[in-house]
Every structure is written in C-alpha cells, then in structure tokens.
N, C-alpha and C positions, 0 to 999 in steps of 0.2 A: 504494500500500500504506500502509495506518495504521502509523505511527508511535507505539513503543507508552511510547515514555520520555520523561519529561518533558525540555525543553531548558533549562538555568539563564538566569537573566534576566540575569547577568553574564559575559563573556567578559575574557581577558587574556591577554596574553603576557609572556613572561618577558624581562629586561634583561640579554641574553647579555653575556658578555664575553671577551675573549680574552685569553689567557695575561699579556698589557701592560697589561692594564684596559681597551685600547681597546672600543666597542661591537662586535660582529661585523659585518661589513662586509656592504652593504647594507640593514641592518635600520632604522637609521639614515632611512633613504630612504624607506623606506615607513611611511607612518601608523597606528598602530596599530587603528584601524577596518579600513582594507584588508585589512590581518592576519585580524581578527575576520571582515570579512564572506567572504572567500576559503575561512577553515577552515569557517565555518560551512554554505556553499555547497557543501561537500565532504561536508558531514555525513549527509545522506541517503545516499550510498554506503557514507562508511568509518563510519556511528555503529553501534550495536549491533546491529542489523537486517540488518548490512553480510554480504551471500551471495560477494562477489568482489573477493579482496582486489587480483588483477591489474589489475582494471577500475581503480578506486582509486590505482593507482600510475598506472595510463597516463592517469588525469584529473589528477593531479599534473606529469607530465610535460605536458601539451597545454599548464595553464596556464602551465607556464614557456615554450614555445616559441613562444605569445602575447604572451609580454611582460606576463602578469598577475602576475609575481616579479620579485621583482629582480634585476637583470644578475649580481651580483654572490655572490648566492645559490647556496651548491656545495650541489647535492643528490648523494645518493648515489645513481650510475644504477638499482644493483641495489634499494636500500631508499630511494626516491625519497620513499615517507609518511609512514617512518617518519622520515625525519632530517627532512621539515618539519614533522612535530610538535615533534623535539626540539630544531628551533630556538626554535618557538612560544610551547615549555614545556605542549603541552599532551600529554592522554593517547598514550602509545606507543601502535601498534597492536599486538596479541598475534592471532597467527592470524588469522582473517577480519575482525575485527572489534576494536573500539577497548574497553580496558577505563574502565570509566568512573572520571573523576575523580573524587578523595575531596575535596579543598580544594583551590579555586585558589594558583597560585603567591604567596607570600608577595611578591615585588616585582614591579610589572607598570610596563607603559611609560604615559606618560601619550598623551591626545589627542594631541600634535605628536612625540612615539615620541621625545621625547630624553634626557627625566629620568623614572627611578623615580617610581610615583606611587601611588596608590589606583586600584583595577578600573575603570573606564571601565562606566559604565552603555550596554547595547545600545540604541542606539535604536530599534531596532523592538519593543521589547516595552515596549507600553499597556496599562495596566488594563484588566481583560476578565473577564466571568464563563465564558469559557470553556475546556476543559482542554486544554493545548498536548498534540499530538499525537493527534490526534482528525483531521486533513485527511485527505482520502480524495481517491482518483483515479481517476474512471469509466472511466479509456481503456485503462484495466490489468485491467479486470473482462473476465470470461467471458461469453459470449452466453449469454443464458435466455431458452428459448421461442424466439419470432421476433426475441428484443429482443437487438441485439448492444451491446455497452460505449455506441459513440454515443448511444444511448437510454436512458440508463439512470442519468438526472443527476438525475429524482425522487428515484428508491430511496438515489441515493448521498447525495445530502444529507439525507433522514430518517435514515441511518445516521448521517451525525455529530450529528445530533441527538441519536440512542438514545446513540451511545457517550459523551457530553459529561453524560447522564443518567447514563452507571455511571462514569463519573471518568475517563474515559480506557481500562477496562479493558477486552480485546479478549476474555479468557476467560469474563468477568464476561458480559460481549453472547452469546457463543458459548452459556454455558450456558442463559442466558434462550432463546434461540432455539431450541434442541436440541428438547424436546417438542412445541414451534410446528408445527415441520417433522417431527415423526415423526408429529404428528397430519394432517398433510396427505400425509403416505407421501414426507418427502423422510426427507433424511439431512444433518449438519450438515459441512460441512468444513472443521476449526479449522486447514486451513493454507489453504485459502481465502482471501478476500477478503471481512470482512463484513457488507459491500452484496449481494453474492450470495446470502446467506441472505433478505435483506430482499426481492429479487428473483426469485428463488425463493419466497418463501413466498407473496408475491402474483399471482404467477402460478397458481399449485396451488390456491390457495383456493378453496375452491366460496362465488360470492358471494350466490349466490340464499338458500342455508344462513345465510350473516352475514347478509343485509339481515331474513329471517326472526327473526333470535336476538335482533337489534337494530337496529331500522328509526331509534331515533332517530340513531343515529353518521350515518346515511345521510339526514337531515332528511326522514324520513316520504315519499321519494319510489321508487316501486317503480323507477323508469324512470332514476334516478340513473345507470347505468353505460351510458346509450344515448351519451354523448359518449365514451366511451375502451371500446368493445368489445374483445372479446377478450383477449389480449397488452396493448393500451393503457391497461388495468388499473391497469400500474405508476403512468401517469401522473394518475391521480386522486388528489386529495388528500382525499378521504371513503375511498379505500380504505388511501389511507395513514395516514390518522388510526384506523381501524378494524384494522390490524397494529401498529401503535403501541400501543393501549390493550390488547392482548394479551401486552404485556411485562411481565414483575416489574417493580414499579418504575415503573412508566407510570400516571401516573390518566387514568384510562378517559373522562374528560369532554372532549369536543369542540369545540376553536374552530379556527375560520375563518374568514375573509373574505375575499371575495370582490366582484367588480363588480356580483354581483345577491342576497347574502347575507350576515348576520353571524350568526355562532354563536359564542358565549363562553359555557366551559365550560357548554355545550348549549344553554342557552339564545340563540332566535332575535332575531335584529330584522331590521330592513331593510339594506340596501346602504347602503356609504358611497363617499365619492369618493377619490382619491387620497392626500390629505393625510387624511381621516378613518382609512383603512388604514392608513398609516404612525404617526401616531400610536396608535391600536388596536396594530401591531405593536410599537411601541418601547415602550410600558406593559407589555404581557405579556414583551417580553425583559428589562428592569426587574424584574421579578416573577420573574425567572428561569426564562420560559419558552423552549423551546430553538424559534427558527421558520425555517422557510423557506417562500422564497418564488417566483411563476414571474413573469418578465418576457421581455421581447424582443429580449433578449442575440444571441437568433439569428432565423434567419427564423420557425424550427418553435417558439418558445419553449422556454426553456429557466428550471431550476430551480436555486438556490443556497441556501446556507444565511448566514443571519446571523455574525456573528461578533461585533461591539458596532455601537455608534449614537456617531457622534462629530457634533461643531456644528455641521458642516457637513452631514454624509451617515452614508454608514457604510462599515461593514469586512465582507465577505463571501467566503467560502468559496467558489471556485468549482472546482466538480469536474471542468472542460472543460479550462479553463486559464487565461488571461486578453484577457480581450477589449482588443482597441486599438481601431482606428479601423473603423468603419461596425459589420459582423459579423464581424471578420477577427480571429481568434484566433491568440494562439500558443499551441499545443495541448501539454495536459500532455504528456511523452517526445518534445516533438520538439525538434530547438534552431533560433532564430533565424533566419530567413534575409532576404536583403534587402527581402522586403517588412516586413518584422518591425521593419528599423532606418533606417526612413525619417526625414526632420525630425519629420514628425506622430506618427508611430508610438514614435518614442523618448520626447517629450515627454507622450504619455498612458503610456507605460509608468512612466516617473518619477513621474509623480501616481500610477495605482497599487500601487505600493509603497511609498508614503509610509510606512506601519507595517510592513514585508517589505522592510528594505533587502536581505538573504539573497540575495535574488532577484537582483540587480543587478549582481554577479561573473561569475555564466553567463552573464547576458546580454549582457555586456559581450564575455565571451570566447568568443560562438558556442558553447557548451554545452547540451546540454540540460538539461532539469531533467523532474522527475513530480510538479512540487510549483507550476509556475506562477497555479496559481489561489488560491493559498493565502493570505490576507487581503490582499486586493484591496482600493482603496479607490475607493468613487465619491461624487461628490458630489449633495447632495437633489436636485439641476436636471437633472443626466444622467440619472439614475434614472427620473423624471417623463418625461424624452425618451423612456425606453425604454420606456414603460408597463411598468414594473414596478409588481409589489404584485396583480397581476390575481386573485391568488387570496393567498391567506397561511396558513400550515398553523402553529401551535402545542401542540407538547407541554409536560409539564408531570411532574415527579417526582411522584409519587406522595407526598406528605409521610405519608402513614399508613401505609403498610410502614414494614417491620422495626424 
C-alpha cells in the first residue's frame, strides 16, 4: 500500500531522565540509530495509515522478546506502543494510528546515546528527485483479468512513476484516472490500491482503437502487441507508455529503449547496447524523467522502477521485494527465513540497503515487512549480470499544464 505522508529526513529521541537525573535505565545501552531504525521499522504499521493498533502492540512486544530492546526497558504490557514512544519522545499513539509530530524534541541523544546533542541526521535518506512515499507493493494488489499480484510488477512500477509525477498525491492519481476508467466502463476504487487502476485500465483498453488514434506511441507497427497478447498487455511498455500519456499531467511524447529500439520523446533511432541504455536512462532521470525499467531479477523478467543513479549503480524501487542471491527473493509480507539469512544472503542484503537502513531491524528480528523492495541498491556490474535495461520506459511531466 502507498504511503501517503511524507517521512522527515531527521529522526531523534529524547534524553529521558529519572526523578535523580540519572539516564532511564537501558536507554543508555542502546544507540541512538537503533532507536531510530526500530521506530522507524514500526512505522509502516503504527504511522498514519496504521488500520490495527493490536497488530502494532504485539510487533512491539515480539521485538522485545527478541532481544531487539533492551533488557532493561519496562514496557507497559497493556500500552506496550504507547510507553515506547514515550520513552523515545516520539509521537503518542491516539486510537489507531500515530498523530503526527509538530517539532522534534528540543534535546535528543547524540550518535553514542550518552550526551544531549543536535538531531542525528538518518542515514538512509540521499538526495533524490523522488517523492518519499510513492513505494508500492504488487503482492498486496488484486488479480485483474488473468493477471494475479505476481504479475503485475509493470503496472506497479509505472504507478510510482505516475504518483512521483503528482507529488506523492494518491487522490490527485485517483482523480486523473476516474474518466480513464469510466471511458473504458470500469469504475475507480479510491480505497483500492492504485496500480489496480493502472491494471485495470490496461486490460479494458481496446488497443486496436489506440494503435488506430495513435500508431506513432506504438512506432508505426500494427503487429506491436503480437509479443504480450491478451492479458500480457500489462507487460508492454508501448502500452504503458500509451496509458501514461493519457494522464493530466503526462506529456504525451514517447521514449524508450530498448535492445532493438530508441524512441526519445518520439523521435526514432537505432538500438543501443547496454551502457548506451543506461546512460540514455540516467540523462532523462536527470531531466526528471520518472523511468523504469525490465531486467532479469527473475527467471520471467521482471520490472522496477528507478529511484536515483549513484557512482556506483543505482537505487531502485522494487515492487517484488528484494532480491539476494541467484533469483531468490525475500518477498514483500513475508518475513525472513533461513534461506533468507545465510552468510551470502545477509551480506547482499547489507549492500542492499545501503540507502534503507529501515529495512535492517525486521530483518534482523525475523519480521516481516511490505516495504522490502523499497530503495534497493545494486551496483552498474550486477545490473549488466542481470541484463537489465532490456527495454526502458520514460515518462515525463507535462511542463505545459496548468
């Protein structure tokens, strides 16, 4: 589920003290990142989105009887989230869900959690033209047509695409899509998931009608949809690029690249090779175009979405979960299990989350998460291993609306 609130680039806890002045016992012991990445690992359950405040206490509970708190740490059995915020110093929970902080705590602990200091900047948040809260998770979607969630890592990553284009806004998306879908005889469902519109509306489409309206989105070829018939629709990216420029806000002009094509905004040329792609694609996300791309993550290929370009490689959005070692995922809602925390297995997982330390608390305490693919880091040579970039899909704002 999208995330619809932005998360602060700074986290802190408060420098409790007790009635003697002493620190609160335990607190002391754990490092003030630990702190940070534990609450923030909890945050997808108890942040504003949060449907079950039970669920949220008994993940507080698990991590203490893991050994992810400190020994020393008296939670309160009946209000277990509430008292570890209010040791934290961070927002109380009110009913289901956390009311959101106005200003961090005036004194917070430093990096070694022993003296007052200044906010501890998170490490996982890097410069990025992208808008926090935009991750999506295919394996939470509903079946459309023949296509159940498994299938459906196109459509999910042009969604965070679309939603990065209206700023993060889920209603903003919702009402672009509403006419989309009444013109194809669906219906919009703003408690939906939505990628399911996206998924939906390409399935409905009558394409024979689009390739007619606009043969060039489709490079002047009638025969375009003979690799992805039917249902497999979704996974074309001429037809995603062709639902894309049907958005408010969408300019309508077409690039792609591909192993036997380049189209920048419409205009053709030849194929390039691997390093021509990636460069091709890191210019237009530079330019602030929003892209994804399909590479060989799994056997069937599979599609992600960018996130930025660092020195090495880049940060990408995976809507599966996070791949480790060979094709072996740990899949968004599941948690960890021994194949998951092998020597191999743990050590790609630490690369990546290099920019997502978040991630690193559940993993650590056999947790699930719905958010493991969530700026993943690989580097250019892995990438190249996997034959990624085999196609590259770029949209692009509209800079001439409104």
């Amino acid at each position: 589920m999208v995330q619809t609130q932005q998360k602060s680039s700074t986290s802190t806890t408060q420098n409790t003290e007790s009635s003697s002045g002493q620190q609160s016992a335990g607190v002391a012991d754990f490092s003030n990142q630990m702190l940070i990445d534990l609450y923030r690992a909890l945050a997808p359950v108890t942040g504003a989105i949060a449907d079950d405040r039970d669920a949220a206490d008994e993940d507080v509970l698990q991590y203490a009887r893991v050994g992810m708190l400190p020994e020393a740490l008296d939670l309160e059995p009946d209000e277990p989230l509430e008292s570890l915020a209010e040791l934290l110093g961070l927002p109380v929970p009110q009913g289901a869900s956390f009311q959101a902080p106005t200003a961090p705590p005036e004194e917070t602990l430093t990096e070694q959690g022993d003296t007052p200091g200044a906010a501890v900047q998170d490490a996982s948040t890097m410069p990025s033209s992208e808008t926090d809260g935009t991750y999506l998770n295919q394996l939470d979607n509903d079946a459309v047509g023949s296509k159940s969630p498994s299938a459906q890592c196109s459509p999910t990553s042009l969604t965070m695409g679309l939603l990065n284009i209206y700023e993060g806004d889920v209603e903003r998306f919702f009402d672009a899509a509403e006419p989309l879908l009444a013109a194809v005889g669906q219906t919009v469902d703003r408690n939906g998931q939505p990628e399911g519109a996206i998924t939906t509306l390409i399935v409905h489409t009558d394409w024979e009608a689009a390739y007619a309206a606009a043969p060039d989105l489709f490079e002047n070829n009638p025969d375009w949809q003979a690799f992805h018939p039917g249902d497999d629709v979704i996974k074309s990216p001429l037809a995603q690029a062709y639902i894309a420029s049907l958005f408010e806000g969408v300019d309508d002009a077409l690039s792609i690249a591909s192993t036997y094509t380049t189209v920048t905004d419409g205009e053709c040329s030849g194929p390039m090779d691997f390093n021509g792609r990636w460069d091709w694609a890191q210019d237009a996300w530079e330019q602030g175009g929003q892209v994804s791309f399909e590479g060989g993550f799994t056997g069937s290929g599979h599609v992600v979405h960018i996130r930025e370009f660092t020195e090495s490689g880049m940060v990408i959005d995976d809507p599966n979960g996070v791949r480790l070692n060979g094709d072996h995922y740990l899949k968004n809602g599941m948690p960890p299990s021994t194949d998951h925390k092998t020597p191999a297995a743990e050590a790609t997982f630490e690369r990546r989350t290099e920019t997502n330390i978040d991630l690193r608390a559940p993993y650590e305490a056999g947790l699930e998460s719905s958010r493991w693919g969530e700026r993943n880091t690989y580097a250019r040579s892995e990438l190249e291993a996997l034959d990624a970039l085999r196609w590259v899909l770029v949209i692009h704002a509209d800079t001439q609306s409104g």
